[in-house]
C-alpha positions in Angstrom: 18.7 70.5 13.4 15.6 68.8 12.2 12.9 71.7 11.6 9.0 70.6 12.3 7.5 70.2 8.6 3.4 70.0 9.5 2.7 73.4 7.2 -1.2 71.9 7.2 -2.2 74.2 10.5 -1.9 77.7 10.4 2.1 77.4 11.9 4.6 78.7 9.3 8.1 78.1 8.7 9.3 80.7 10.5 6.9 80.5 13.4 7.5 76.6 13.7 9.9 75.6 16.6 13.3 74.3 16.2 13.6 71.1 17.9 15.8 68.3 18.5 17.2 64.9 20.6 20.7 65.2 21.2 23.0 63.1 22.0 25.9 64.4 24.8 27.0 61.4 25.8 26.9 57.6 25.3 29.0 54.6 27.2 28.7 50.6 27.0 29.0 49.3 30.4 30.1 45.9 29.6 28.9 43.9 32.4 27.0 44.7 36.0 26.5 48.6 36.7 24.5 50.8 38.7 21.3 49.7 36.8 21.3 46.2 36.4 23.2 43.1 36.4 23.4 43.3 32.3 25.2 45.2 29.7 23.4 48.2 29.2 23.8 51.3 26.7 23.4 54.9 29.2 23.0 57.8 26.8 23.5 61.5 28.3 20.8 62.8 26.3 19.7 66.6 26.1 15.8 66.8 24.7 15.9 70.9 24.4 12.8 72.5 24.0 11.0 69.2 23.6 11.2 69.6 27.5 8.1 72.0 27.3 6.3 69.7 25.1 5.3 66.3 26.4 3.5 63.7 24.1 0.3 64.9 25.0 0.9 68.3 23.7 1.7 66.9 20.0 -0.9 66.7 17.3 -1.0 63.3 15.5 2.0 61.9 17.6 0.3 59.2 19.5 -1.5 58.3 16.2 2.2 58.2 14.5 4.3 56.4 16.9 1.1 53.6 17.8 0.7 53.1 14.5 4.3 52.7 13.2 5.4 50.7 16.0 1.8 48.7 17.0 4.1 46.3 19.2 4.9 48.9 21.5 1.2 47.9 23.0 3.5 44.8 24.6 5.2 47.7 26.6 4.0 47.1 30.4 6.2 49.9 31.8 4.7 51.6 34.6 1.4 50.3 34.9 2.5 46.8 34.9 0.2 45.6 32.1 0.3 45.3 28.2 -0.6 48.8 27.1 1.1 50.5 29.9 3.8 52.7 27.8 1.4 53.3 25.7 -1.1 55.2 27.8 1.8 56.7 29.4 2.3 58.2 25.5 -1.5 59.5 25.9 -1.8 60.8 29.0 1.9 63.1 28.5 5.6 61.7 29.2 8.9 63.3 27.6 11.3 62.3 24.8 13.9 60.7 26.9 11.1 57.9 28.0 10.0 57.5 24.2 13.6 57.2 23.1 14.0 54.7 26.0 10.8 52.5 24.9 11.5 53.0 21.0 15.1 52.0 21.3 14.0 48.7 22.8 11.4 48.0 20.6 13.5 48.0 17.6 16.1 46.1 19.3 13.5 43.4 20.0 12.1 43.5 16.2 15.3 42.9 15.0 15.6 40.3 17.3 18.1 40.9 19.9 17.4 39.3 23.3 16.4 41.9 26.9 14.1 44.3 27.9 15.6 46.4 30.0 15.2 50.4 30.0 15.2 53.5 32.4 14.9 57.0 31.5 15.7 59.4 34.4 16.6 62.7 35.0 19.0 65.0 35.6 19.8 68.0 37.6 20.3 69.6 34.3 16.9 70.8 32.7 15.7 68.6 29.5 18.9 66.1 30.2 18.3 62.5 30.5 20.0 59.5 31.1 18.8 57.0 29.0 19.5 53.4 29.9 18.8 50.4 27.6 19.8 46.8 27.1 23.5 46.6 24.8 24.3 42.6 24.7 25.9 44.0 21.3 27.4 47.6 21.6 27.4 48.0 17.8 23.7 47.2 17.2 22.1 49.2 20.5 24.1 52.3 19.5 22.4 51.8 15.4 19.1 51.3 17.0 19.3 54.3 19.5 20.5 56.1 16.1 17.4 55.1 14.6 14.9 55.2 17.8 15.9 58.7 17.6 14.8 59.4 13.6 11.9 57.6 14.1 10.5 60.2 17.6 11.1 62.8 15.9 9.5 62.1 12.7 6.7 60.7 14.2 6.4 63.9 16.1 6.6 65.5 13.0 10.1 68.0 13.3 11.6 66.5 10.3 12.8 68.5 6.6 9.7 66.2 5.3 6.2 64.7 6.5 6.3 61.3 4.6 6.3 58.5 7.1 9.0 56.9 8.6 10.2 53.1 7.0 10.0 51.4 10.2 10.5 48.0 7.6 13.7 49.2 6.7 15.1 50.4 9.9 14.2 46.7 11.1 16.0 45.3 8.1 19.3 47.3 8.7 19.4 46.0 12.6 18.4 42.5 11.3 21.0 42.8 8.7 23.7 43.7 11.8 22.7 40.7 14.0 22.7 38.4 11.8 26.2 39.5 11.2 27.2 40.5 14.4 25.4 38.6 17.0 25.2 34.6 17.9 23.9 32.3 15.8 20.8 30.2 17.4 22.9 27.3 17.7 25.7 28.9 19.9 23.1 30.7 21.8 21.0 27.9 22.7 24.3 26.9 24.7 25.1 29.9 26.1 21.3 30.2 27.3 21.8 26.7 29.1 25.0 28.0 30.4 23.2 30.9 31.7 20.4 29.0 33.3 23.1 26.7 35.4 24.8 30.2 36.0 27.6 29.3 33.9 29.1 32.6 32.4 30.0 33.6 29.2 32.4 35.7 27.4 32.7 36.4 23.6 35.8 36.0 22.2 35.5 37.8 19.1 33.8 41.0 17.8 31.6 38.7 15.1 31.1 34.9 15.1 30.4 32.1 17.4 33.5 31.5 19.0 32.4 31.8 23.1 34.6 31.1 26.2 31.8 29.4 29.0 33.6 29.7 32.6 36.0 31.6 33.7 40.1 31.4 33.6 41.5 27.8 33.8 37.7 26.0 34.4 36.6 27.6 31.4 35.4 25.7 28.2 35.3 27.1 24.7 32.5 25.9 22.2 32.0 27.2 18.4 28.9 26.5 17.4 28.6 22.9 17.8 32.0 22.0 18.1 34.0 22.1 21.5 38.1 22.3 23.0 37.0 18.8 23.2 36.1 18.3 19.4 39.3 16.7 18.5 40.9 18.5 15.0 41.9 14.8 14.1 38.0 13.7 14.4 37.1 16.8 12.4 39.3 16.0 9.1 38.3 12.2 9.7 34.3 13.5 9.6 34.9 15.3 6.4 36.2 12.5 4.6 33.4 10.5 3.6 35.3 7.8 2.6 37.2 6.9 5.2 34.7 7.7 7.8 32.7 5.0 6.1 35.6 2.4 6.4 36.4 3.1 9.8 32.4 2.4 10.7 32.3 -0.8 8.4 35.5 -2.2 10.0 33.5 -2.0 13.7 30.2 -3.5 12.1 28.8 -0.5 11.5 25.8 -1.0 8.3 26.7 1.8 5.5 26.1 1.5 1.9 28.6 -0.1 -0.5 30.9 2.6 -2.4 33.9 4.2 -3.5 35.8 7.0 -4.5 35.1 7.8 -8.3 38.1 9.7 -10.8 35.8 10.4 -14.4 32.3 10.6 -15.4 33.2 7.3 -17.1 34.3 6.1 -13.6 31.5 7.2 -11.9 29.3 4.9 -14.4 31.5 2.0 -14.3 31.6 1.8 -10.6 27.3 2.4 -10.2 26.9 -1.0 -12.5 29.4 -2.6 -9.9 27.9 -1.3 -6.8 24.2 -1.6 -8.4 21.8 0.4 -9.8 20.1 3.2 -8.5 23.2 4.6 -6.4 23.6 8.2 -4.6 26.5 10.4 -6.0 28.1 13.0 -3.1 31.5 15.1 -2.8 34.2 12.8 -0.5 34.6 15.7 1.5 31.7 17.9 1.5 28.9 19.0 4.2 25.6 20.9 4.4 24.5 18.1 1.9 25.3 20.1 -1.5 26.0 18.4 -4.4 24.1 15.0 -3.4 22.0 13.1 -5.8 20.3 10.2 -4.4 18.7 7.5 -6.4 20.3 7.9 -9.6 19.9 4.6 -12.3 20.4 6.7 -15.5 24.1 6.8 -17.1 23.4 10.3 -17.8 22.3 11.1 -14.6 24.8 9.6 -13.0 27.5 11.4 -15.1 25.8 14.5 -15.0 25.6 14.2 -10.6 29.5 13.6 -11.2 30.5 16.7 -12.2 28.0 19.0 -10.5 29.4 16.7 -7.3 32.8 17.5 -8.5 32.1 21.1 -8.6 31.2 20.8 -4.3 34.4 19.3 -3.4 37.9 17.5 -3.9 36.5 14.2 -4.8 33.5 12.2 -5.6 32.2 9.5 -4.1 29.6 6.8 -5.1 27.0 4.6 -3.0 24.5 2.0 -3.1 21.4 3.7 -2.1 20.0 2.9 0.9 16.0 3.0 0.7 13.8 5.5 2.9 14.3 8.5 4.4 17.2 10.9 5.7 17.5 11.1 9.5 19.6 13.3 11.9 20.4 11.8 15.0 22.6 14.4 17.3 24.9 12.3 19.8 26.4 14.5 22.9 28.8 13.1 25.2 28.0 9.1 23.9 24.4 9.7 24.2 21.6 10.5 21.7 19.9 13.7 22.8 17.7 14.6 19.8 16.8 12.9 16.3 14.6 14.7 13.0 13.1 13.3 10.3 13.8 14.7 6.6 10.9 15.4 4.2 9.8 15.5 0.6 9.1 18.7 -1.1 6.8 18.9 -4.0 4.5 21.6 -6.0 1.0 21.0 -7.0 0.8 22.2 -11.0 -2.3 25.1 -11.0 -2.2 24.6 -15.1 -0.6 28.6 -15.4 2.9 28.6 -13.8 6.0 27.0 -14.7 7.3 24.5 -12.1 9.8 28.0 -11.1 7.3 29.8 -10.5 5.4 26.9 -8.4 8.8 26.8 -6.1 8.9 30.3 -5.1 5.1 30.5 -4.8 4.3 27.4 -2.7 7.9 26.9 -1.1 9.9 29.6 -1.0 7.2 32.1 0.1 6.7 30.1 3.6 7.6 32.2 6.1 9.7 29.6 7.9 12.1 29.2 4.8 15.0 31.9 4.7 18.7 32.4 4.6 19.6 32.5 8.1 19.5 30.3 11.2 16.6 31.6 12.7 14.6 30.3 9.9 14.3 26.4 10.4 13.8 25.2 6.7 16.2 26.3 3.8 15.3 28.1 0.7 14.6 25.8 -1.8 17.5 27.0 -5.3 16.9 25.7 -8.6 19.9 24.0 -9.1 21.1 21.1 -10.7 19.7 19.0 -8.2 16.7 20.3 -8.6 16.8 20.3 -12.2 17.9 16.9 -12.6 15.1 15.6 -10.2 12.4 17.3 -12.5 13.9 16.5 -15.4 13.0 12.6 -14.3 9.2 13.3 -14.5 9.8 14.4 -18.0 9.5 18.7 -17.1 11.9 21.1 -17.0 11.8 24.1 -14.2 10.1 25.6 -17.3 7.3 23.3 -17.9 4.1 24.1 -17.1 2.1 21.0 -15.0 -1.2 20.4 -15.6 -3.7 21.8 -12.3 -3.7 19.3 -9.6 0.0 17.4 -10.8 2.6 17.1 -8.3 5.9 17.3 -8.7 8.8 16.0 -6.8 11.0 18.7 -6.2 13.3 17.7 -3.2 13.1 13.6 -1.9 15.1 14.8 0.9 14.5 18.4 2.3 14.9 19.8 5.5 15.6 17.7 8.6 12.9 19.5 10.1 10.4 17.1 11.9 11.5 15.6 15.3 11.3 12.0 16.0 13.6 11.4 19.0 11.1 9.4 21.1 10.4 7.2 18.0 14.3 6.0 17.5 14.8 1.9 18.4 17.5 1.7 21.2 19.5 -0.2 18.7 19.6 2.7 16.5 20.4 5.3 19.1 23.5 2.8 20.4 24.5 2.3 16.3 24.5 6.3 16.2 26.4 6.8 19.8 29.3 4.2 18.7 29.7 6.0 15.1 30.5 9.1 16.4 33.1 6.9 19.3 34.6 5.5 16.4 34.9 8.8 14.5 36.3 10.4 17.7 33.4 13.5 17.9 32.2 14.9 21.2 29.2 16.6 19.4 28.4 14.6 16.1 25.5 14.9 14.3 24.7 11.1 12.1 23.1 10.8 9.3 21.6 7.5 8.5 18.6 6.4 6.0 16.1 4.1 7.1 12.2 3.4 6.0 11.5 3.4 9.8 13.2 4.6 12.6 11.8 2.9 15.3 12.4 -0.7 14.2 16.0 -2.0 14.0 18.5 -1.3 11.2 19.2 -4.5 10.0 15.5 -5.3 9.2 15.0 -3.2 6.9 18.2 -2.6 4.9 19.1 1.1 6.7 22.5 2.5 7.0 24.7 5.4 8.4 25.9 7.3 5.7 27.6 10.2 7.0 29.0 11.3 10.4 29.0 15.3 11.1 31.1 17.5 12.7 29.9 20.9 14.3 25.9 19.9 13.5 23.4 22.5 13.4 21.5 22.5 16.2 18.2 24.8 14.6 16.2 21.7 13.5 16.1 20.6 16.9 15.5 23.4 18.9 13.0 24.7 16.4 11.5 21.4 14.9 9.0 22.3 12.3 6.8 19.4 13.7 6.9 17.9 17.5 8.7 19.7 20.7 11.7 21.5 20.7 14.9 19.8 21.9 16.9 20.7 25.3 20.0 20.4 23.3 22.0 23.0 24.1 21.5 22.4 28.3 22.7 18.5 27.3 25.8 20.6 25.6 26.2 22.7 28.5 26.2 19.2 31.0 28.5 17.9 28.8 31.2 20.8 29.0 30.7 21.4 32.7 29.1 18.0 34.5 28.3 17.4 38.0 26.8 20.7 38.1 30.3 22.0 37.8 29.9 26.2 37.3 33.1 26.6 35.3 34.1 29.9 37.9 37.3 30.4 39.8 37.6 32.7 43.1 37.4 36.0 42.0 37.4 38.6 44.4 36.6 42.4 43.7 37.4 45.3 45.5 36.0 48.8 46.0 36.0 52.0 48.4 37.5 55.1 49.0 41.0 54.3 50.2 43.0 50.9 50.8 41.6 49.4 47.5 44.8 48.7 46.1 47.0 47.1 49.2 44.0 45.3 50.0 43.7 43.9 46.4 47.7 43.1 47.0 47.4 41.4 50.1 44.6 39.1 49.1 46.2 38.5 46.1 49.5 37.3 47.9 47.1 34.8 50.5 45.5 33.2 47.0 48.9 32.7 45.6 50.5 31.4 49.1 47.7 28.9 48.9 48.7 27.4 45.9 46.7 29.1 43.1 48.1 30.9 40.4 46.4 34.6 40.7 45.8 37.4 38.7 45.6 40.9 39.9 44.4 43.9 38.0 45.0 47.1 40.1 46.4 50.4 40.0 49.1 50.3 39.8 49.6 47.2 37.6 48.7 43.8 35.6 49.8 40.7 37.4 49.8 37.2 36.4 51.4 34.4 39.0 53.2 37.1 41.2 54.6 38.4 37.9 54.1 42.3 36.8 53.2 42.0 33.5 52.3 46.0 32.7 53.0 48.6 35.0 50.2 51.5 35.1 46.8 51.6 35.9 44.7 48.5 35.4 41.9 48.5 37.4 39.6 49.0 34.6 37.0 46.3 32.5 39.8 45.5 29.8 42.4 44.3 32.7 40.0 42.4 34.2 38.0 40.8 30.8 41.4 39.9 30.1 42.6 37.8 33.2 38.9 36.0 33.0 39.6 34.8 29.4 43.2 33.2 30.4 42.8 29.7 30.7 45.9 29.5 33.2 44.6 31.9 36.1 43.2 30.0 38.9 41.4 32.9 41.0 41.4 36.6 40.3 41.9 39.6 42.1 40.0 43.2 40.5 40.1 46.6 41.8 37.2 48.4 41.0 37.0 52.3 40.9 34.2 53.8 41.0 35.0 55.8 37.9 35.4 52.5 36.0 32.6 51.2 37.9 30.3 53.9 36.6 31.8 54.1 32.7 32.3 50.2 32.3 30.5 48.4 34.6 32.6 45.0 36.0 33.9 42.6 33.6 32.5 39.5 36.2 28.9 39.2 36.3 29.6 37.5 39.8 32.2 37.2 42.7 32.7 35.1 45.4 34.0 37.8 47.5 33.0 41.6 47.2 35.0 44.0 49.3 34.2 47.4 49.9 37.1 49.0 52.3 35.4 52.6 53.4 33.7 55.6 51.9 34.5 59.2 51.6 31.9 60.8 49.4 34.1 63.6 48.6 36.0 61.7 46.5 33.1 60.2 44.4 31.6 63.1 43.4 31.3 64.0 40.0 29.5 64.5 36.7 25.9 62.9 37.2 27.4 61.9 40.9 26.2 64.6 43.3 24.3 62.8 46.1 24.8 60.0 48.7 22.2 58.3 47.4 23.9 58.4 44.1 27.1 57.3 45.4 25.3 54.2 47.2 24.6 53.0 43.8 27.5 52.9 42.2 29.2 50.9 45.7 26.9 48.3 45.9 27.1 47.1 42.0 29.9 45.1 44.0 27.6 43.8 46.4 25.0 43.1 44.1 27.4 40.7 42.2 28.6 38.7 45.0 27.4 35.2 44.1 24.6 33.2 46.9 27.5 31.5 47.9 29.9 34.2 48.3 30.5 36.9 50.8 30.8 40.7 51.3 33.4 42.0 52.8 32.2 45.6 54.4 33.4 48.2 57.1 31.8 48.2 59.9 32.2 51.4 61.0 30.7 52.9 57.6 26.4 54.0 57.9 26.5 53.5 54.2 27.9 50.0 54.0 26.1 48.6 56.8 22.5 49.6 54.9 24.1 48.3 52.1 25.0 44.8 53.4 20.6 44.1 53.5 21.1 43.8 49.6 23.6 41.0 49.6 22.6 37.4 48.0 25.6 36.0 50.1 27.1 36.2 53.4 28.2 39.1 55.3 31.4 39.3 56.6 32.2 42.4 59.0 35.8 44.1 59.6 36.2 46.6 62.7 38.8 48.0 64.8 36.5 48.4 67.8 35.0 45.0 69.2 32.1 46.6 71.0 30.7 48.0 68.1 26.9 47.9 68.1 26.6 46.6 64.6 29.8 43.7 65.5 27.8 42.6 68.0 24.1 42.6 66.6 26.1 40.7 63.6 27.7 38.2 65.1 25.9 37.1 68.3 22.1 37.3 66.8 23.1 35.6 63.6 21.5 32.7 62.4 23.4 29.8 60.6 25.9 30.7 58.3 26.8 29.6 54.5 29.3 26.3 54.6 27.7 25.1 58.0 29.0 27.8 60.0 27.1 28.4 62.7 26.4 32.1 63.4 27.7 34.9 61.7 31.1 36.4 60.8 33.4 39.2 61.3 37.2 39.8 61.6 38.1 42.5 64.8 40.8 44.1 66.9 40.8 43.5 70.3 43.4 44.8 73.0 45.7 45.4 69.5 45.3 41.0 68.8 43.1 40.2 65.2 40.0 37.8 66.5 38.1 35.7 63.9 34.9 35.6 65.4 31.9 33.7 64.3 28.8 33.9 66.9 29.9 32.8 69.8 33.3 32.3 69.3 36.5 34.0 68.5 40.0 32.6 66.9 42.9 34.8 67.6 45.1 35.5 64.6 47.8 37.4 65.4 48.9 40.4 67.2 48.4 43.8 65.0 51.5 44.6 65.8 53.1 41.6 64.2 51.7 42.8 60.6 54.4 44.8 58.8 51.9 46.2 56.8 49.1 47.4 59.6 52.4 48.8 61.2 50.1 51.3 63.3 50.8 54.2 61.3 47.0 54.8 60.3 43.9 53.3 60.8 43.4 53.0 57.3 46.6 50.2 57.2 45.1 48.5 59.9 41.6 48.5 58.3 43.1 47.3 55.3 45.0 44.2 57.0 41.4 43.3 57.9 39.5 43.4 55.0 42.2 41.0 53.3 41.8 38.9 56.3 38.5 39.2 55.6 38.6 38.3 52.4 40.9 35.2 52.7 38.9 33.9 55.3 35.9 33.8 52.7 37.5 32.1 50.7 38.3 29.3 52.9 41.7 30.0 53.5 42.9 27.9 56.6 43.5 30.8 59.7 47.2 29.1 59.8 48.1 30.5 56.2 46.4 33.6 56.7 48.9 34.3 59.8 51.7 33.3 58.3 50.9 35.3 55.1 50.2 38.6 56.5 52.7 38.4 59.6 55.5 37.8 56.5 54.5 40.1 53.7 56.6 43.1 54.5 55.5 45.6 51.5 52.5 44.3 49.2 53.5 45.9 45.5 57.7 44.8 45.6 56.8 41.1 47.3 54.5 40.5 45.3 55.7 41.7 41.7 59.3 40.6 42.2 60.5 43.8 41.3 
């Protein structure tokens, strides 16, 4: 219990207040839930006594929390406009809110992408549900952790008063994402993705390994590299060597060279080649251990073994005059070129040529250790040391004010010059990587100008990249940004291709799992291979795999990620759809069978209106081209059916029903060039699939095994697969045959 510690009023100790935040509950739902299509973090949280003290009501807190956090002034909430949270701080709003706001705001600082946040409460006094963007679950549940501190420090209930480090909170949730999280190149893909609604799934816990697409249209991508990065054009790319004799045997231009064994070597084969040369590892990347322009025996022996130290080998070039370039090639085509740089120091007569690098390089914001800073660090190494050792200084040596010193001839790739590259230069880089085999290559070539032809001016290729960073074009130091990651995107997924199979998701009070079977069944009759998650099992291809209850996120996340599933069947609970949210952020066909709200009652879950929430997360999801699936003869699902991006599709046992006929006979055009509107009904005991105007009989009810007559719920059932199948455009003809011959949905279709 943290105690309030502001012993400057005439409040003691023993009169202060003991207050708190706590925490009673807190779930990841991992995909669409009752508050948003995103992940989110929802925290049961308990706020006490602090209930009876809004922010108004604090001394100093505003002052505290504004000034700690001065971004929070970007905070619209309410009001709409910058500033809005915060005069919601001045004019009096509770801890759960605060927490909400705070959480977010750290998030973003750290630099985690989303901005979305509820706080609302509950019927229990002081307990909130506090909802906030997770895309990690790791790093929302630290910053909550913190967000938490921080309120209550700032409102001054802590063992001390000294302020709060805001800096290193930041730092810690920086540290995590940059562990944790995507790196900017991989994201820049996933964002394209996104924007083509292309989905994504991470595949592991940490790293940049991402599935785009689900089940078998889904493509992988790490980083840069692709399933279509072949491993045999990888090891080629790393040997420099032979990279450069595949190139020169299709009239490629790259410098003279070899592969050097000694020192002596290394010297031998620079007087044979001719003086100056570059010295580079055979097989090494990121360009460490390079050393351009060497004409010095000592230099060049001295590059040799620092070279040696970088890789397996050493190799030795003629070197090619002008500057480094980076031209990235997607899919056979040049999509984005930068321009390397010098780097130099201007000598202030005081500081050694160290100090000079970390006070006029290394202190530029831009320069850093990770990805999201677009120029590197500049290390005095032996490069570095060698290339000031040629003006005569040492990192040691003091210049005189006003001298400039070479420090890097080639620094960061960092300028963009795509619309300057000569079309001869851009079909030169497009056939290296052919004749490497890359996808995705990045090529490096050397040239005084890139917008006049190679051969003109002595330029080369001199290395061809696998996996190329991507940062230096989407965050170019100097010129526009690059759309790199959408050409990535059309590359993996062209002709506008959206990488998703059928997946159909059910929900309701009752039915949920013969109807899952059923449809399930019709997709497989049709040809695909189908995976069901349900409750009473895992299926892959009519096969059980696990017996239990599987209609839950894992089951489903997992069917998405296998690459041999061709459309997918989910149960959904509304347990699971309330703790986990769906593991599909869309569907093309959302079912929801019936609703008893007896039986979705529970904690937090006490009102219709409540229940209404959690249903239609599987009608928000159904994609603009998909359909719902509802009851007819359910008040809930027919309001519900308004908030549908797709088509509606109706199911009823009773063909005069008010809302069949409104449906069906005022409709406008349908999705697919179906006129009117849809619904699947029962009339004089014979299935009718009825759009506008006209009706297609099925079959006879009675001719169903599984409708059977018993209940209405088995005929209702029968329907809503029907339904289902019929959205998904399978022909009438199969849908008869499949539900007139499947004689009991869980043994026919497991095999067991």
């Amino acid at each position: 219990m943290l105690v309030y510690a502001d012993t400057s009023s005439d409040s003691t100790n023993a009169d202060a207040v003991s207050r708190d935040i706590r925490f009673i509950e807190i779930r990841h739902l991992n995909g669409p839930n009752i508050w948003t299509c995103r992940p989110v973090l929802e925290a049961v949280v308990d706020i006490g006594e602090l209930e009876d003290f809004p922010s108004d009501t604090i001394p100093g807190f505003y002052e505290r929390l504004s000034s700690w956090l001065p971004s929070l002034i970007e905070h619209r909430c309410s009001y709409g406009e910058p500033g809005g949270f915060l005069r919601r701080l001045k004019d009096g709003t509770w801890a759960g809110h605060i927490l909400e706001h705070v959480t977010l705001e750290l998030q973003n600082l750290a630099g985690m992408p989303g901005g979305f946040g509820r706080a609302r409460e509950t019927s229990l006094r002081g307990v909130y549900k506090v909802v906030v963007s997770a895309w990690h679950e790791g790093i929302a549940r630290s910053a909550l952790s913190a967000a938490r501190e921080l309120v209550l420090r700032a409102m001054g209930y802590s063992p001390g008063d000294e302020p709060y480090n805001v800096e290193h909170a930041i730092a810690r949730l920086r540290d995590m994402v940059e562990s944790l999280w995507l790196g900017p190149s991989t994201a820049c893909i996933v964002e394209a993705a996104a924007s083509r609604n292309i989905p994504a799934i991470r595949l592991l816990a940490k790293g940049n390994l991402v599935q785009l697409g689900y089940g078998a249209k889904s493509r992988r991508i790490w980083t840069a590299e692709t399933d279509c990065t072949p491993a045999i054009a990888e090891s080629i790319s790393r040997d420099k060597d032979l990279t450069k004799a595949l190139l020169q045997s299709c009239g490629v231009p790259v410098p003279e060279g070899r592969i050097v064994n000694s020192a002596e070597d290394a010297w031998q084969a620079a007087q044979e080649i001719g003086l100056p040369v570059v010295i580079k590892p055979s097989n090494g990347n990121h360009g460490r251990g390079v050393f351009i322009e060497l004409g010095k025996r000592e230099e060049v022996e001295s590059a040799y073994r620092v070279a040696l130290e970088e890789g397996d080998g050493v190799l030795i070039e003629r070197y090619v005059q002008g500057t480094e370039h980076r031209l990235l090639v997607v899919g056979g085509r040049l999509i984005a070129a930068s321009r390397g740089d010098s780097v130099s120091v201007t000598g202030d007569g005081k500081s050694t040529v160290g100090d000079l690098i970390r006070h006029q390089i290394n202190s530029d914001p831009r320069r850093g250790t990770t990805e999201d800073h677009p120029l590197n660090l500049v290390s005095i190494d032996g490069i570095t040391m060698m290339e000031v050792a040629r003006q005569g200084l040492t990192v040691n040596s003091v210049p005189a004010a006003g001298l400039e010193v070479l420090i890097q001839r080639n620094g960061n790739h960092a300028f963009d010059v795509t619309d300057e590259v000569h079309p001869s230069i851009a079909a030169a880089a497009s056939l290296a990587a052919r004749i490497v085999g890359l996808d995705i290559a990045g090529v490096d070539l050397v040239t005084r100008d890139i917008s006049r032809p190679l051969a003109e001016q002595g330029g080369a290729i001199v290395e061809v990249n696998a996996g190329p960073g991507l940062l230096m074009h989407i965050k170019p130091v100097i010129g526009r940004p690059r759309p790199v990651g959408a050409a990535i995107a059309d590359h993996l997924f062209p002709n506008q291709d959206d990488g998703r199979i059928p997946v159909v998701g059910i929900t309701g009070s009752y039915g949920k799992t013969a109807v899952a079977h059923l449809v399930a069944q019709l997709l497989a009759q049709s040809g695909k291979r189908t995976g069901l998650a349900c409750s009473d099992g895992f299926y892959l291809d009519r096969r059980q795999v696990y017996k239990g209850d599987h209609a839950i996120w894992k089951a489903a996340h997992n069917i998405l990620m296998n690459r041999s599933i061709e459309a997918a069947v989910f149960e959904n609970g509304s347990e699971s759809m309330q703790g986990e949210g769906l593991a599909y952020d869309g569907c093309h066909v959302g079912v929801i069978t019936n609703v008893d709200l007896t039986r979705h009652y529970g904690q937090y879950i006490e009102t219709p209106k409540q229940v209404f929430d959690v249903l239609r997360t599987q009608v928000d999801v159904v994609l603009p081209t998909g359909a719902a699936v509802l009851n007819a003869g359910e008040a809930m699902l027919v309001e519900m059916a308004g908030l549908c991006n797709g088509e509606v599709i109706y199911f009823s046992l009773d063909p005069e029903s008010t809302v069949i006929q409104e449906h069906c006979l005022n409709g406008t055009a349908g999705i697919n060039g179906v006129k009117g509107k849809r619904a699947v009904i029962v009339r004089d005991g014979e299935i009718f699939l009825v759009t506008g105007f006209s009706e297609l009989s099925l079959c006879k009810l009675a001719d169903i095994p599984l409708a059977g007559g018993r209940t209405i719920y088995e005929a209702e059932n029968v329907l809503a697969a029907v339904g289902a199948a019929w959205a998904l455009d399978i022909e009438p003809a199969l849908i008869r045959t499949g539900i007139t011959l499947i004689r009991t949905g869980i043994e026919n279709f497991s095999g067991v």
